[in-house]
C-alpha atoms as a printed R data frame, in Angstrom:
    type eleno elety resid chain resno       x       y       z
1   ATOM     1    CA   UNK     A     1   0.000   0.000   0.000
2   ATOM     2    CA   UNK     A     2   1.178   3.631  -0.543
3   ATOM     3    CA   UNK     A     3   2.545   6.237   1.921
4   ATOM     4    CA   UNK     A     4  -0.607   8.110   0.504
5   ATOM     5    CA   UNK     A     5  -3.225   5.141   0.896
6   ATOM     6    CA   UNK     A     6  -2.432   4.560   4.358
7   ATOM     7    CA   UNK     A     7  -4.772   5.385   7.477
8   ATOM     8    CA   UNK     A     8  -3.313   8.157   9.694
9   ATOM     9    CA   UNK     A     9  -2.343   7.733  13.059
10  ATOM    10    CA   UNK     A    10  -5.573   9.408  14.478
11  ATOM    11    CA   UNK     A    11  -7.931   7.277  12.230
12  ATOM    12    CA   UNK     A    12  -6.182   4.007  14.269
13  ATOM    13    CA   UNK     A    13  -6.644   5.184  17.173
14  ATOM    14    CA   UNK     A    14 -10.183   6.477  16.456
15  ATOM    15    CA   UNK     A    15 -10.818   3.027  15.649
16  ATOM    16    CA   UNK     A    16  -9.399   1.370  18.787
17  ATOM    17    CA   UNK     A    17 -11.637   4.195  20.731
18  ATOM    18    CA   UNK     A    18 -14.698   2.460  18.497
19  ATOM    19    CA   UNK     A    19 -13.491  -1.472  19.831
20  ATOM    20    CA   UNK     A    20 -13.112   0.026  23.371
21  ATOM    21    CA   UNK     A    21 -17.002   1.377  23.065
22  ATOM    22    CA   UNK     A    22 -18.362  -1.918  21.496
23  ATOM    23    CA   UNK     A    23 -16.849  -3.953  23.844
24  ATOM    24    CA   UNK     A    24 -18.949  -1.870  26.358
25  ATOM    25    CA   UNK     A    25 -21.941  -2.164  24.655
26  ATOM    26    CA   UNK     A    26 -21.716  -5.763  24.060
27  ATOM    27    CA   UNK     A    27 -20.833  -6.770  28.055
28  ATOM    28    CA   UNK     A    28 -24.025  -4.458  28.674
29  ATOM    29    CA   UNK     A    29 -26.269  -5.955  26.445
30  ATOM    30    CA   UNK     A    30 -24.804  -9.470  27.785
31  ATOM    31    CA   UNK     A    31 -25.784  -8.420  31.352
32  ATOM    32    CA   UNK     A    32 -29.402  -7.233  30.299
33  ATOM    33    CA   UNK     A    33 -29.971 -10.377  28.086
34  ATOM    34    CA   UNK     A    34 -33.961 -11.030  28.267
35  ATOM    35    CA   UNK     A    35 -33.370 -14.666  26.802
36  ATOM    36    CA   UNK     A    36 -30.758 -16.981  24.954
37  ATOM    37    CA   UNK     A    37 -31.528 -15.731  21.791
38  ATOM    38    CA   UNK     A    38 -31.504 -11.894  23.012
39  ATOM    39    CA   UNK     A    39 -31.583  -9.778  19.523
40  ATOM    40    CA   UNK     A    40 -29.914  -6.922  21.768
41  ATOM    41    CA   UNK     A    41 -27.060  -9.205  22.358
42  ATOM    42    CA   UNK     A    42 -27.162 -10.484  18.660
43  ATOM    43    CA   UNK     A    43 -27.105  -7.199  17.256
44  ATOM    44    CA   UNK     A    44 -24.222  -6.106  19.732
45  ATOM    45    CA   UNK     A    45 -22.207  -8.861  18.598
46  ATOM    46    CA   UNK     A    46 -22.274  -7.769  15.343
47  ATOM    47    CA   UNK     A    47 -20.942  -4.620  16.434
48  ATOM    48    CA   UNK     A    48 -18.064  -5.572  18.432
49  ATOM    49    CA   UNK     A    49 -17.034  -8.104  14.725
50  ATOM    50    CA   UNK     A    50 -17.115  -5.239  12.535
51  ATOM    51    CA   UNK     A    51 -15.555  -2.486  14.570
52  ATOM    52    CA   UNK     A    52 -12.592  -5.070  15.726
53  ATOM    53    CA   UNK     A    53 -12.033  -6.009  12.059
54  ATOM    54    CA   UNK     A    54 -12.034  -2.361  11.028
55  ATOM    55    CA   UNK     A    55  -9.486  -1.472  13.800
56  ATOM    56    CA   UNK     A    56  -6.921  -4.942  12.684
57  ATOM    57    CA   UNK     A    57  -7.100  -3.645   8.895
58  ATOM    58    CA   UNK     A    58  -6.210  -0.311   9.678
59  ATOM    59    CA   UNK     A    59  -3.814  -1.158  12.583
60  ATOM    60    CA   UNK     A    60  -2.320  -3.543   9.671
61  ATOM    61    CA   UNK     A    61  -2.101  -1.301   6.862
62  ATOM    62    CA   UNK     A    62  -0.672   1.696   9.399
63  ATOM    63    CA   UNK     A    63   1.758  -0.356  11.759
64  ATOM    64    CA   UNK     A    64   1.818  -3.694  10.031
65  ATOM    65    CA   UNK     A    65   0.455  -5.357  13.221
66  ATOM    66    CA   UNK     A    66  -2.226  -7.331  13.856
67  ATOM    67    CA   UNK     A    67  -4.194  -8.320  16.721
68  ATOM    68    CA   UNK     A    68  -4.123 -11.871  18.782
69  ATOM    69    CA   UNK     A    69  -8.228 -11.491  18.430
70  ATOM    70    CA   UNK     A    70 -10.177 -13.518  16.649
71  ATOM    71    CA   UNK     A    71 -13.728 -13.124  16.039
72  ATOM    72    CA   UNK     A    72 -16.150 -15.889  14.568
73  ATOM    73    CA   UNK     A    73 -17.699 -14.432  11.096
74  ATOM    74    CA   UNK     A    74 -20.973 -13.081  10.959
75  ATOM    75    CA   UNK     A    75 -22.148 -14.292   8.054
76  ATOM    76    CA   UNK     A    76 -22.283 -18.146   8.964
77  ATOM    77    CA   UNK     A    77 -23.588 -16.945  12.404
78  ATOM    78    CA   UNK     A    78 -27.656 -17.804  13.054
79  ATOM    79    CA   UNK     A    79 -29.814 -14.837  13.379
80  ATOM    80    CA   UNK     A    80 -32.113 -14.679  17.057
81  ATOM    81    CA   UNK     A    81 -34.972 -17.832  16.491
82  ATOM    82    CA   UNK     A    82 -37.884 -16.508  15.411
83  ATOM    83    CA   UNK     A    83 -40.007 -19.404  14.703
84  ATOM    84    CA   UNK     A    84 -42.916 -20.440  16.905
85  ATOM    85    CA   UNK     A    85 -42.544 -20.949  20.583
86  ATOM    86    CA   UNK     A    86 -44.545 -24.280  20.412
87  ATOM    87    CA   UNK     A    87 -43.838 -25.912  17.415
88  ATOM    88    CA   UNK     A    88 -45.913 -28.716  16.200
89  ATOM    89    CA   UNK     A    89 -43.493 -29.851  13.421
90  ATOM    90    CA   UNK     A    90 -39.634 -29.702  12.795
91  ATOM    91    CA   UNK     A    91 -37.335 -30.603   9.892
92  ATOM    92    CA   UNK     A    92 -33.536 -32.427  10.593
93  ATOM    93    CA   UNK     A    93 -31.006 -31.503   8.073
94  ATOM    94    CA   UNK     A    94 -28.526 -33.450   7.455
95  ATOM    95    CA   UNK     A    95 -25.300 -33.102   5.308
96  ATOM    96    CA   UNK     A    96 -21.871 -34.603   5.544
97  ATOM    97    CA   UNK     A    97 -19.208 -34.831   3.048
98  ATOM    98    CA   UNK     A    98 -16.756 -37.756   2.222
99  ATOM    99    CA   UNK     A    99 -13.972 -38.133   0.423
100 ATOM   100    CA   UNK     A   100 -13.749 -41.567  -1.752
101 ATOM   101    CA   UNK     A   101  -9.655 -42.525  -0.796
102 ATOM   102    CA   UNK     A   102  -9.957 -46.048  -1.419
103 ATOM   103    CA   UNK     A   103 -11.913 -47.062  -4.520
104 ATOM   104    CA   UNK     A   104 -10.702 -50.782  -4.207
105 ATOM   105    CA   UNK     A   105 -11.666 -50.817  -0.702
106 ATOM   106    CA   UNK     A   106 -15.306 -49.824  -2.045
107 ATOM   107    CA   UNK     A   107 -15.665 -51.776  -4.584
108 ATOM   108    CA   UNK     A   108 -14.453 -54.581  -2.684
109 ATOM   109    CA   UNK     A   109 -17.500 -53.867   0.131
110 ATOM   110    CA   UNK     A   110 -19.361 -53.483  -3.243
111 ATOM   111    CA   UNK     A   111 -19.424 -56.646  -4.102
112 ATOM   112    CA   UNK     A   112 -19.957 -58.198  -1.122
113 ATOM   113    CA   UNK     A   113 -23.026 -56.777  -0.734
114 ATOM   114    CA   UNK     A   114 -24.074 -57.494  -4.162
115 ATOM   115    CA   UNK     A   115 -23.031 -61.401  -3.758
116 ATOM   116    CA   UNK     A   116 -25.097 -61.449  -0.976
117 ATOM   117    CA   UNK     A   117 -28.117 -59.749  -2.265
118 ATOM   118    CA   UNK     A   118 -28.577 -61.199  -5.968
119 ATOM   119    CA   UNK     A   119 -29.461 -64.755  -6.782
120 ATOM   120    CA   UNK     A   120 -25.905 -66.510  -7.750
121 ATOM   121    CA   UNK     A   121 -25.539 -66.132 -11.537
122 ATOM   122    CA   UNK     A   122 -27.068 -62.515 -11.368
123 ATOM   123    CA   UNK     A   123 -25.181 -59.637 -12.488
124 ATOM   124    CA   UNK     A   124 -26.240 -56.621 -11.758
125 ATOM   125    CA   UNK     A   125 -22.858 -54.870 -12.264
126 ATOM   126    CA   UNK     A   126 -23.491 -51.743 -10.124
127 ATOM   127    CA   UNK     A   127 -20.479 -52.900  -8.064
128 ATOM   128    CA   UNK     A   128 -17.988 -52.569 -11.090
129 ATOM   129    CA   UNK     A   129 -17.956 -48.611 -10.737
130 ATOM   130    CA   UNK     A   130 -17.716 -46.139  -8.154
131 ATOM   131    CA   UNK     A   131 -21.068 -44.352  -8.175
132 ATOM   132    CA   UNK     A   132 -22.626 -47.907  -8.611
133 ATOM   133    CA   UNK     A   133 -20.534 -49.016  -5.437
134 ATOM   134    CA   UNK     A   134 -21.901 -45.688  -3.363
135 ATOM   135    CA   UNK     A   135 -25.679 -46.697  -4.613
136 ATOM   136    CA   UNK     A   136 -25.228 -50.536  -2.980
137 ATOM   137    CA   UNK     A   137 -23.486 -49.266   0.025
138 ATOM   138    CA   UNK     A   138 -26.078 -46.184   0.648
139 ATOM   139    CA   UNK     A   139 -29.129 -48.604   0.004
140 ATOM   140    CA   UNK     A   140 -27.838 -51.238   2.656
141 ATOM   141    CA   UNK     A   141 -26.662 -49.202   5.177
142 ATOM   142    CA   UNK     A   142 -27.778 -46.099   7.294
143 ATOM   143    CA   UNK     A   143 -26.190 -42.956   7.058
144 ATOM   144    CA   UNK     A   144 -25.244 -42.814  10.618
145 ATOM   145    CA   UNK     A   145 -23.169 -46.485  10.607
146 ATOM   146    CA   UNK     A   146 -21.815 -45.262   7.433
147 ATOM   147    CA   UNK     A   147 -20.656 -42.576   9.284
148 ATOM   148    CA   UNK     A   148 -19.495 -44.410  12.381
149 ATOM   149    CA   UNK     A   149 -17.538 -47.546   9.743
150 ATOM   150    CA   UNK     A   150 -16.434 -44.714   6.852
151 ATOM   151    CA   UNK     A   151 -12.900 -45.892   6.999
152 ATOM   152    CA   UNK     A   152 -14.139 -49.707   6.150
153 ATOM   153    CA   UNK     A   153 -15.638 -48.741   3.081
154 ATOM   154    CA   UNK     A   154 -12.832 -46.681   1.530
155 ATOM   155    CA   UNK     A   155 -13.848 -42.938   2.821
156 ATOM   156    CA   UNK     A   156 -12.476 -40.583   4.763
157 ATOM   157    CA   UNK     A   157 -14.915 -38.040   6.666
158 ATOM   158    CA   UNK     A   158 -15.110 -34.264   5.521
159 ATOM   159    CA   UNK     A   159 -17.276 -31.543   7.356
160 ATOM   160    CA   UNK     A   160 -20.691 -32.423   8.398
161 ATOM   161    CA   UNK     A   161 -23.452 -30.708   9.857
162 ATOM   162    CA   UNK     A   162 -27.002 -30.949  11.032
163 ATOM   163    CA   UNK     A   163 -29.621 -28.611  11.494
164 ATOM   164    CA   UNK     A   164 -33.104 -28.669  13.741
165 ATOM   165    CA   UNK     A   165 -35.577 -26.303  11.868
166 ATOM   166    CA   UNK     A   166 -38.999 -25.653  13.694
167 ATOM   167    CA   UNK     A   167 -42.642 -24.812  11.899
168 ATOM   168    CA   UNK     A   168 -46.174 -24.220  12.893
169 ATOM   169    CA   UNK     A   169 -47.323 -27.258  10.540
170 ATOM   170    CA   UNK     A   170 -45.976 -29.880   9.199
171 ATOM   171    CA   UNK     A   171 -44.991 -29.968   4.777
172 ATOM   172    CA   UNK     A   172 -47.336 -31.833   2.853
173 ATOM   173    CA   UNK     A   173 -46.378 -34.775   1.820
174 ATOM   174    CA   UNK     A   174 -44.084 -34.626  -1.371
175 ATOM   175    CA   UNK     A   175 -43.639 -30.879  -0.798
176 ATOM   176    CA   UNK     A   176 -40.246 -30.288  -0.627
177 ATOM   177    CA   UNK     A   177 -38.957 -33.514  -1.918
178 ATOM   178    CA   UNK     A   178 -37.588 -31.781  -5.776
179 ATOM   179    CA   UNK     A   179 -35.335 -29.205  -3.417
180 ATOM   180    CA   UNK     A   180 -34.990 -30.536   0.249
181 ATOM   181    CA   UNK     A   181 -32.444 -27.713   1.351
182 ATOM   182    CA   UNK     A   182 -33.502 -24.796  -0.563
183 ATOM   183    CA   UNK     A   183 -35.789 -22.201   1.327
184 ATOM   184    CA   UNK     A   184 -34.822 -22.849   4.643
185 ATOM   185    CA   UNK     A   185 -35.471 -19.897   7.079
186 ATOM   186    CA   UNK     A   186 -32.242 -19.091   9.684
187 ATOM   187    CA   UNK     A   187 -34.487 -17.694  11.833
188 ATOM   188    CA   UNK     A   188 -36.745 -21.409  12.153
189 ATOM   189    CA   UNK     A   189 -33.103 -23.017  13.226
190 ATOM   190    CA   UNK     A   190 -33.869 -24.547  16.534
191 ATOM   191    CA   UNK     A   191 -30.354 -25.707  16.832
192 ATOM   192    CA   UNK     A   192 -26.997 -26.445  15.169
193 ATOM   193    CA   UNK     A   193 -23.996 -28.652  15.672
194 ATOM   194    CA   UNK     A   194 -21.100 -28.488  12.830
195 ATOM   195    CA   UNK     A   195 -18.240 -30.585  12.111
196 ATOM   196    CA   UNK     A   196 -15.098 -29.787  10.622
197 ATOM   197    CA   UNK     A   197 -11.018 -30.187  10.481
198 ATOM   198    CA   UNK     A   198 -10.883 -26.323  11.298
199 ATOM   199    CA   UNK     A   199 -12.368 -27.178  14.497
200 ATOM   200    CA   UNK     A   200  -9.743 -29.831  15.641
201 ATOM   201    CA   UNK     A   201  -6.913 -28.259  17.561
202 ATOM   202    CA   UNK     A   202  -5.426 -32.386  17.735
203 ATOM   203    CA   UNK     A   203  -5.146 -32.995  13.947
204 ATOM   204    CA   UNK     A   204  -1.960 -34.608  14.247
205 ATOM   205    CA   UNK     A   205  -2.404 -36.705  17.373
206 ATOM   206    CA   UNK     A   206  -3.156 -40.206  16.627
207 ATOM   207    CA   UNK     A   207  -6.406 -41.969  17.733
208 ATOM   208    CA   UNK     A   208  -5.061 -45.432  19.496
209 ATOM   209    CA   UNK     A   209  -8.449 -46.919  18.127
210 ATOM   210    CA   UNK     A   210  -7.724 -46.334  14.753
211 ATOM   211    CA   UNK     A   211  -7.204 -49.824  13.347
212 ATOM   212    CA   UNK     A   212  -3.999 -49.883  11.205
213 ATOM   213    CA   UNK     A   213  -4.144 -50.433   7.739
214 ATOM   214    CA   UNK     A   214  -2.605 -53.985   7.286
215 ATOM   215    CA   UNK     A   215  -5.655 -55.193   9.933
216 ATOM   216    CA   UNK     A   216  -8.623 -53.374   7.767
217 ATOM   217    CA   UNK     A   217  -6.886 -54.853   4.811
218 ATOM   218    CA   UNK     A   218  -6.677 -58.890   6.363
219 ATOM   219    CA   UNK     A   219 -10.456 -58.345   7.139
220 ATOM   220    CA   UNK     A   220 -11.195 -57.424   3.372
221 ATOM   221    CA   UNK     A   221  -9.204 -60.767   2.350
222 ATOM   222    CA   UNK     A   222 -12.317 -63.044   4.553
223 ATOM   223    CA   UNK     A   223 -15.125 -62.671   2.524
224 ATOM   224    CA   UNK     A   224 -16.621 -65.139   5.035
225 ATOM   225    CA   UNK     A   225 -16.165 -62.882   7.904
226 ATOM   226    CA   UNK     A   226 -17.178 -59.880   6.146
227 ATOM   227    CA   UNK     A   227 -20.819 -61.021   5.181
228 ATOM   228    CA   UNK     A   228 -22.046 -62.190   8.349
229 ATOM   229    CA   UNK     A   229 -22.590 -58.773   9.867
230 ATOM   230    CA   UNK     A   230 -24.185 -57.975   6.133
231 ATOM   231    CA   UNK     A   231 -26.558 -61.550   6.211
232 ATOM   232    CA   UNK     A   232 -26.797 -60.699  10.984
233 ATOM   233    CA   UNK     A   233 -28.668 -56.276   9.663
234 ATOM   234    CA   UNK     A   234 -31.132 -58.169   6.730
């Protein structure tokens, strides 16, 4: 940045004046919080976020400093709920993302699956690709002991999350089925509960009860061992 772009003195410490008042406002709109989902307090948070990131870009772009604050976006924050106090109806959504990092392993489950489920001499063939694999491995199992066994069918877990969304009535049926996410009102969120690597402050420590590769991989070898559990859920 130029000598001539840069923020004066004064205007940094104006800003650092505005922090000091926000912080005020925020700790008295904590204290005089009605509720959980106070809008004062809501609205006070915002405050505080976008007067301390105005004071770190100027304190940057002045001193070349920065502070050891950091404050959670407000964009991907959930407005006060709004919905009804007594709802009669609520929606779960559900997303998690996975990453396919062993297509063998996959295909192997795959076909497992498939032996067991088709007549002998029937070929289907969905196991012989990966999206066919997925289909056979989605339709057997539930999400949540996909979740919970990811590892033994090839995938590795990305971010997840799940929302509680509240309504007056319930949908009718077949209403929302073309766009199940679309349309979904922040303020309805009952609750939230995300899952992601930027969360972890342990990413490198390893998890004793991780089974080690060469074990997962002696399992895959017994096809007799691996379709009882299948043969023990039908």
């Amino acid at each position: 940045m130029s000598d001539a772009a840069q923020p004066t003195a004064a205007e940094v410490r104006a800003a650092a004046e505005a922090v000091k008042a926000a912080l005020d406002r925020h700790l008295a709109a904590v204290e005089r919080r009605s509720g959980e989902d106070d809008p004062a307090v809501y609205e006070a948070f915002n405050q505080l976020a976008t007067a301390a990131e105005a004071y770190d870009e100027l304190l940057y772009d002045r001193y070349d400093e920065v502070t050891p604050f950091e404050i959670p976006g407000t964009e991907d924050a959930l407005p006060p709920y709004a919905g009804p106090e007594e709802p009669n109806a609520l929606s779960v959504l559900i997303r998690r993302d996975y990453t396919v990092v062993e297509p063998q392993r996959l295909l192997a489950q795959a076909q497992r699956i498939e032996a067991a489920d088709y007549d002998e001499g029937t070929d289907s063939g969905a196991s012989g690709t990966v999206h066919g694999a997925l289909g056979l491995l989605f339709g057997e199992f539930e999400p949540d002991e996909i979740a919970s066994r990811h590892k033994e069918f090839g995938l590795e877990e990305g971010d997840s999350t799940l929302w509680v969304t509240a309504a007056d009535e319930p949908a009718d049926p077949g209403e929302w089925l073309e766009a199940p996410f679309e349309q979904i009102d922040p303020q309805q969120v009952v609750c939230r509960f995300d899952v992601s690597a930027v969360f972890d402050d342990d990413l490198d420590v390893e998890d004793p009860d991780d089974e080690p590769d060469d074990v997962l991989d002696a399992e895959l070898e017994d096809e007799d061992e691996d379709l009882e559990p299948l043969d023990a859920e039908r």
